[in-house]
SEPA-147100 format. One record per residue: residue in one letter; x, y, z of N, C-alpha, C in turn. Coordinates in steps of 0.05 Angstrom, whole numbers, padded with zeros to 5 digits, always signed. Example, Ala and Ser with C-alpha at 12.3 -4.5 7.8 and 13.67 -1.06 7.14 Angstrom:
! SEPA-147100
A+00264-00114+00156+00246-00090+00156+00264-00066+00156
S+00257-00045+00142+00273-00021+00143+00258+00001+00157
***
This chain:
! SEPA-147100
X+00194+00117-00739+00195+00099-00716+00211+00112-00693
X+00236+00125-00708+00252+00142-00682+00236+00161-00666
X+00218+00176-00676+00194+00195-00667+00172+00180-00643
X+00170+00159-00659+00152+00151-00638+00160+00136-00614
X+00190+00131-00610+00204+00129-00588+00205+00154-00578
X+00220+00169-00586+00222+00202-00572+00189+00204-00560
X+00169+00204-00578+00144+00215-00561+00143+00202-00539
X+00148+00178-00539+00145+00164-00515+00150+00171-00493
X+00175+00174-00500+00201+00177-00476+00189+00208-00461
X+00184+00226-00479+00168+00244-00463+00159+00246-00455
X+00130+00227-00464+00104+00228-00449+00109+00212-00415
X+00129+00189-00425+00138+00173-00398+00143+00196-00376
X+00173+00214-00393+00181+00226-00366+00156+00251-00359
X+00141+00264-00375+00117+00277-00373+00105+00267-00343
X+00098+00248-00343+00083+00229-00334+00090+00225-00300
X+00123+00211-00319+00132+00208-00280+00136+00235-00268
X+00133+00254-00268+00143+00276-00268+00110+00289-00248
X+00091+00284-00268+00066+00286-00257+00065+00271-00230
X+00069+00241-00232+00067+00228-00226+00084+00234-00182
X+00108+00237-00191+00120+00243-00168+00113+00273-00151
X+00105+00295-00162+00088+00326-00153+00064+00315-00150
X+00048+00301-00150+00024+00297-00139+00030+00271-00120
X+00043+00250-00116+00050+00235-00095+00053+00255-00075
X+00075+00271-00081+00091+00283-00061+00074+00314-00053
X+00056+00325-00067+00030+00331-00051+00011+00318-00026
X+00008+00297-00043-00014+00287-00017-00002+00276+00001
X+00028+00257-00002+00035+00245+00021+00046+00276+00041
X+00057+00296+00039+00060+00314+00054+00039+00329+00066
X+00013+00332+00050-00008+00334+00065-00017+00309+00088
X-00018+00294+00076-00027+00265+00104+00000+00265+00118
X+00025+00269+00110+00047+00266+00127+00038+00287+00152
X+00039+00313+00150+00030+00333+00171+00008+00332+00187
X-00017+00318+00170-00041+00315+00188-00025+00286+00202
X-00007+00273+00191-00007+00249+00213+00008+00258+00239
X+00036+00272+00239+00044+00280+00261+00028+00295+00283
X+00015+00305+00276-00002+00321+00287-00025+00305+00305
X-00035+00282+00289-00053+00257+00306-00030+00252+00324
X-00010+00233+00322+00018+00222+00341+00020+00247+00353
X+00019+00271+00353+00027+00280+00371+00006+00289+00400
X-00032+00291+00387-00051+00287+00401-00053+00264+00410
X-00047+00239+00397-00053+00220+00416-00040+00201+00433
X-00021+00200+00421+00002+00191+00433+00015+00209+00464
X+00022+00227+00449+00028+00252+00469+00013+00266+00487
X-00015+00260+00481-00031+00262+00510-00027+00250+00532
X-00013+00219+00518-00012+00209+00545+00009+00203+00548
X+00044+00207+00547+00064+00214+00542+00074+00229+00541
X+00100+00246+00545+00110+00275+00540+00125+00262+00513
X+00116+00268+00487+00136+00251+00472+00144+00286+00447
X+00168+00290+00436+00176+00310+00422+00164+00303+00396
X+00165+00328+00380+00157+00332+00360+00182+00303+00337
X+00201+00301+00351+00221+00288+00337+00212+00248+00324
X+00194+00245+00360+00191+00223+00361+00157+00213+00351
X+00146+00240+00348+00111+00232+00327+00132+00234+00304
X+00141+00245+00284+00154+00247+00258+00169+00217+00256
X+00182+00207+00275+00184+00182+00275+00166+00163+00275
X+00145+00170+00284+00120+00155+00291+00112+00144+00257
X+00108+00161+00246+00093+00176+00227+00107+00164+00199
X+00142+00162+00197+00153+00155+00180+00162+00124+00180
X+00143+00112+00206+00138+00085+00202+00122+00079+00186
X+00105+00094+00185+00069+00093+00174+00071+00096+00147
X+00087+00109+00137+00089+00125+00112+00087+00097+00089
X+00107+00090+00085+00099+00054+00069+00067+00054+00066
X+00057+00054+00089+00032+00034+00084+00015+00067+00073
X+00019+00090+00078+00009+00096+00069+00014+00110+00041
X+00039+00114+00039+00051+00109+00004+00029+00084-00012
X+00026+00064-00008+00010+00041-00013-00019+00044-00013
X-00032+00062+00001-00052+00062-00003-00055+00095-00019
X-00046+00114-00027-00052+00130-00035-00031+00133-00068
X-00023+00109-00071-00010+00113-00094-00021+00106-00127
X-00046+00090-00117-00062+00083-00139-00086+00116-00154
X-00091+00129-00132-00104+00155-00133-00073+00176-00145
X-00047+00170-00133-00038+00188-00146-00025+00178-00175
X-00026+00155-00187-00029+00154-00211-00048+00160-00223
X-00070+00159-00218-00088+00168-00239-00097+00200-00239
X-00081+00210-00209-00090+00246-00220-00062+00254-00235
X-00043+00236-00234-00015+00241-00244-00021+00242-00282
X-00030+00222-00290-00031+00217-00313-00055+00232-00319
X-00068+00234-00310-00102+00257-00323-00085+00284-00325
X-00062+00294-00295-00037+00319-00309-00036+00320-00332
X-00010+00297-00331+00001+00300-00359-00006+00304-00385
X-00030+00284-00384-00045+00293-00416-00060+00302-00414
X-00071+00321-00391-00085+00347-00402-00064+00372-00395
X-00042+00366-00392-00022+00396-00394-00012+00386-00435
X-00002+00363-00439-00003+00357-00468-00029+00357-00493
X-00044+00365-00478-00073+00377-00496-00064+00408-00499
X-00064+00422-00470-00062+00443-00472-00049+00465-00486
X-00027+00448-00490-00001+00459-00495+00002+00451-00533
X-00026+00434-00542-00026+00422-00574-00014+00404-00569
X-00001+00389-00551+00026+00366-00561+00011+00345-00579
X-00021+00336-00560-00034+00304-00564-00042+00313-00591
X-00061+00340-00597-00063+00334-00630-00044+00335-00654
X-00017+00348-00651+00013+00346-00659+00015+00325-00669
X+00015+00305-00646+00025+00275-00644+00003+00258-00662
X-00025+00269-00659-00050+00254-00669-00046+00263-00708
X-00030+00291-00703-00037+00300-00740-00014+00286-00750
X+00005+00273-00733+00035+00264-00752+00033+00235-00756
X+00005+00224-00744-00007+00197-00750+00007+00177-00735
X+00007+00191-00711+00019+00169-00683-00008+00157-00674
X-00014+00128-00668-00036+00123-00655-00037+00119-00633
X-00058+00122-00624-00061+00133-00595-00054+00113-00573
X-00051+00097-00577-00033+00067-00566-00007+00078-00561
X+00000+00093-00581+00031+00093-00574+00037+00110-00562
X+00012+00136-00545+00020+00149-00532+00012+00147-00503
X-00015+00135-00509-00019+00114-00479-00003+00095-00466
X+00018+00087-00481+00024+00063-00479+00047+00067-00455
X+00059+00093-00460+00082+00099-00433+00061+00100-00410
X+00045+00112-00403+00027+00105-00381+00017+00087-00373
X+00017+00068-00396+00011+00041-00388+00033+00023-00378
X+00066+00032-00386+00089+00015-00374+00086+00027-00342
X+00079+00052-00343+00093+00059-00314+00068+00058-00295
X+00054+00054-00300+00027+00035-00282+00031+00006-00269
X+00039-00012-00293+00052-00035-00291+00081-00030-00274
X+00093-00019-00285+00124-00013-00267+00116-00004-00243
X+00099+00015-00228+00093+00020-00203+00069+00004-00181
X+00052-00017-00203+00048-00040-00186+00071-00062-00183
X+00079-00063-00201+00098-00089-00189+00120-00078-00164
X+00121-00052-00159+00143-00041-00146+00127-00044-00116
X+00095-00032-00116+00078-00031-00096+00084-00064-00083
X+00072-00084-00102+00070-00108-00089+00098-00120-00085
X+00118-00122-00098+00143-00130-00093+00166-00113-00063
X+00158-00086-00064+00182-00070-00049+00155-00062-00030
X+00144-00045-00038+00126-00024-00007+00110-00037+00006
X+00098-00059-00005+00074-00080+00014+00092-00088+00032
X+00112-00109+00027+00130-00121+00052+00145-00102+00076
X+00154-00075+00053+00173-00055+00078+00143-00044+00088
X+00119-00042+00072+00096-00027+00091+00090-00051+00116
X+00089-00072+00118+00073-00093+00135+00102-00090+00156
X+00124-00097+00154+00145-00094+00173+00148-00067+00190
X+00150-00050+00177+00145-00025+00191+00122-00012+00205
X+00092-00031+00192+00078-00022+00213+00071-00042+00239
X+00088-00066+00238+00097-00066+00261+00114-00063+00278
X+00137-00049+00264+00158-00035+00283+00134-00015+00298
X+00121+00000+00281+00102+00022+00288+00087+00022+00325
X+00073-00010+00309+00055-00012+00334+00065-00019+00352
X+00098-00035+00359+00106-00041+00377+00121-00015+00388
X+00123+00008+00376+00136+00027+00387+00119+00040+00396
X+00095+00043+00390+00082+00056+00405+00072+00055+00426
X+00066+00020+00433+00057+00007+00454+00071+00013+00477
X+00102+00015+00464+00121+00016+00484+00121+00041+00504
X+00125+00065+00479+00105+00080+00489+00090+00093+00517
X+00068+00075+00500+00046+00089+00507+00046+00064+00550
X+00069+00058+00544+00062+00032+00558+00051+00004+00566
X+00034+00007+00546+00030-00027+00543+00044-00044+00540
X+00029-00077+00546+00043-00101+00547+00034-00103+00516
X+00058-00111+00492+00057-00114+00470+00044-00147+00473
X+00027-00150+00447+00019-00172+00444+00032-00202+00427
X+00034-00233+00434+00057-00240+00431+00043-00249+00397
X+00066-00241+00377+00058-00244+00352+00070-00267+00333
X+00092-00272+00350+00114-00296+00342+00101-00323+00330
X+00103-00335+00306+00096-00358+00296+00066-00347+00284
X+00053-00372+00276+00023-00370+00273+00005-00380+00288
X-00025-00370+00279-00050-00377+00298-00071-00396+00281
X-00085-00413+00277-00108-00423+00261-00122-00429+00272
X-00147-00424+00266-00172-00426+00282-00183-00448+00264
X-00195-00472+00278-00216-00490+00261-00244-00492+00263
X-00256-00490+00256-00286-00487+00262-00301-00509+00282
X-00321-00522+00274-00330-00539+00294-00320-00565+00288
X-00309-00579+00302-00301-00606+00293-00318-00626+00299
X-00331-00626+00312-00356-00632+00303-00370-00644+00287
X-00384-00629+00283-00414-00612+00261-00384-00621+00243
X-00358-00616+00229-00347-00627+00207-00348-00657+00211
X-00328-00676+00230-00337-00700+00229-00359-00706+00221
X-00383-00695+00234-00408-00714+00224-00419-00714+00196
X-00412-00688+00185-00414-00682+00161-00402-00700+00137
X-00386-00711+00149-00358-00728+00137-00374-00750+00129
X-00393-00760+00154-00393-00788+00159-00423-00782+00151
X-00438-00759+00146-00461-00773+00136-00491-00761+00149
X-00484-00752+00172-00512-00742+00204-00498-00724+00211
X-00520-00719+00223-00527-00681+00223-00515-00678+00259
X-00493-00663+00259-00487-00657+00294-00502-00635+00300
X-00504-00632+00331-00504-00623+00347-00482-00595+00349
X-00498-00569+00357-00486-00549+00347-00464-00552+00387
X-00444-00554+00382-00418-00559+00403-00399-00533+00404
X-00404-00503+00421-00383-00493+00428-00351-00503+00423
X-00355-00536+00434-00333-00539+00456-00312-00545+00432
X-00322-00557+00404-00315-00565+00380-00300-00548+00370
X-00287-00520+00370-00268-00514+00364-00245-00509+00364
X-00221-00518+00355-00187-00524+00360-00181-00494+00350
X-00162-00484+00365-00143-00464+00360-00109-00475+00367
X-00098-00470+00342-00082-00487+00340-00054-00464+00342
X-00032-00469+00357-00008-00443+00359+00013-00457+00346
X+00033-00454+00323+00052-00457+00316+00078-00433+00326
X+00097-00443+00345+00118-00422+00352+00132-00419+00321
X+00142-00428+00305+00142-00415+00277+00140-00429+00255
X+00139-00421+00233+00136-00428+00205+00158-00432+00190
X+00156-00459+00178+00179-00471+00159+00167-00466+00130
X+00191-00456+00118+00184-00459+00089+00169-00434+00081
X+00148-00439+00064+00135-00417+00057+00100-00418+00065
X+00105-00438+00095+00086-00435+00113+00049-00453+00095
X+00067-00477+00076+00046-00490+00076+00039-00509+00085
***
């Protein structure tokens, strides 16, 4: 049983190990192609330094940590256990009558451990920062930022729903729909 903790623990750190050299591949590749956009597009129409696209860019990074982290677990872990094929570890582990659960199974905590981290920590700092993003850039680029404060709901035809309610068929009415502005949200906005 001590063994098949130790395998674990390997394969885990195996894993995160994979796991963090291929993150940190691709986000440095899209990191460079991004400065490089901020600096064409932004800076076309701006004199802005190489200092302030890299700023640009390390707003962005969250959301795109978030979207490229589900691709780099799975070339992370296809790594690891095919450098532990290579090397004999998985049939080692398969001849000493470990089952294969228990060596999947660290890949399977840190899957779980790095979605709950995605939806709990990088979704919220990704959604906040990309609007620090867009409001810095607007600024910028000069634009009048758009006012985002509170919420918006749109209702459909009120109308065509009353009559629906009551039974007869309305009349298709433009004029029937409410857009409704809340300056802000109490609670947890239900």
């Amino acid at each position: 049983m001590v063994i098949a903790g130790r395998i674990q623990r390997y394969i885990f750190i195996q894993c995160l190990i994979s796991l963090m050299m291929t993150l940190g591949i691709i986000l440095l590749a899209i990191l460079l192609v991004d400065v490089v956009e901020q600096v064409r597009t932004v800076g076309s129409r701006t004199q802005i330094g190489i200092e302030t696209a890299f700023r640009l860019t390390l707003m962005k990074t969250p959301g795109l940590l978030l979207e490229t982290l589900p691709f780099a677990m799975l070339v992370g872990s296809i790594l690891t256990y095919s450098q532990l094929s290579r090397r004999s570890e998985i049939p080692a582990v398969r001849a000493a009558g470990v089952s294969a659960w228990r060596f999947l199974g660290p890949v399977m905590v840190l899957a779980v451990v790095v979605g709950a981290a995605m939806v709990m920590i990088i979704d919220p700092l990704a959604t906040r920062l990309n609007q620090d993003f867009q409001n810095e850039r607007d600024r910028l680029l000069g634009n009048t930022p758009v006012q985002t404060n509170g919420v918006w709901l749109s209702q459909g035809d009120l109308q065509a729903t009353a009559a629906e309610e009551a039974g007869s068929v309305a009349d298709e009415n433009p004029n029937g729909q409410a857009i409704i502005h809340g300056r802000e949200v109490i609670g947890r906005g239900q």
